[in-house]
C-alpha positions in Angstrom: 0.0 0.0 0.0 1.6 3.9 -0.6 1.7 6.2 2.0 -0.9 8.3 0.1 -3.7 5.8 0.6 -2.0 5.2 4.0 -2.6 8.5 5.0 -6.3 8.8 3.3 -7.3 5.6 5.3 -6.0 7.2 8.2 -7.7 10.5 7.7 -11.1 8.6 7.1 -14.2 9.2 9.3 -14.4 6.6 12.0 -17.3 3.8 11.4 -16.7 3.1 15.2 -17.5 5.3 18.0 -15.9 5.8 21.5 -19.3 6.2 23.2 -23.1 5.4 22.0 -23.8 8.5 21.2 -21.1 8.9 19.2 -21.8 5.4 17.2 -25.1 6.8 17.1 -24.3 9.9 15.3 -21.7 7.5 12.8 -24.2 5.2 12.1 -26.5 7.8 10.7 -23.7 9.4 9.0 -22.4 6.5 7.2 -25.9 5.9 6.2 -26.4 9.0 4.3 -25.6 9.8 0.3 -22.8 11.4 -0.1 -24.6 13.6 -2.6 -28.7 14.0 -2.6 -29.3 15.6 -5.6 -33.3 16.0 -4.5 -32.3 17.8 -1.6 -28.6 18.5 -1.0 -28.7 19.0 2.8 -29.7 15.9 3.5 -26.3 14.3 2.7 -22.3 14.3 3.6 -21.8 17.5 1.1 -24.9 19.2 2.1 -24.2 18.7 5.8 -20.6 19.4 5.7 -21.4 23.4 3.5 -23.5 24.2 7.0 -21.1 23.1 9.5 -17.7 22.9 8.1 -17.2 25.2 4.9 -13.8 25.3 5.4 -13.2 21.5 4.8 -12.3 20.7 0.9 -14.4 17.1 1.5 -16.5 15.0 3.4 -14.7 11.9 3.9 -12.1 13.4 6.9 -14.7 14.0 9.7 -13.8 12.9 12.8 -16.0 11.4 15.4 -16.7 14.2 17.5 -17.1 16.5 13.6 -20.0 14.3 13.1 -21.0 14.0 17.0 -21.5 17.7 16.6 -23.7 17.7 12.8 -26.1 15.2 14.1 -26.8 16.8 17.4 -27.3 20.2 16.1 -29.6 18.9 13.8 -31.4 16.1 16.1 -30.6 16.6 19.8 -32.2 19.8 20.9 
């Protein structure tokens, strides 16, 4: 394996959590499109132009990045 897709796997959101609420959060994650072209918000891209317009990409969120996304939007 290179050190570039060394480093990418590295970089990759988690698909395990450290607590349930956390796993909770990545399971819903992992289960949306990357892309919704019907309604862009509801999915990785859409999520990550509200809460993280700096980032270039959706695939190097960590845990607590996507902790964050799903309780703003479902935890109130």
């Amino acid at each position: 394996m290179n050190k570039e897709k060394q480093w990418w796997d590295k970089q990759t959101t988690p698909k395990l959590g450290i607590s349930d609420p956390m796993q909770r959060a990545l399971d819903w994650w992992h289960e949306l499109p990357i892309q919704n072209l019907q309604d862009m918000n509801d999915s990785w891209v859409g999520y990550l132009w509200k809460y993280y317009p700096d980032k270039s990409h959706p695939y190097h969120l960590t845990g607590e990045e996507v902790q964050h996304i799903y309780e703003s939007e479902y935890v109130a």
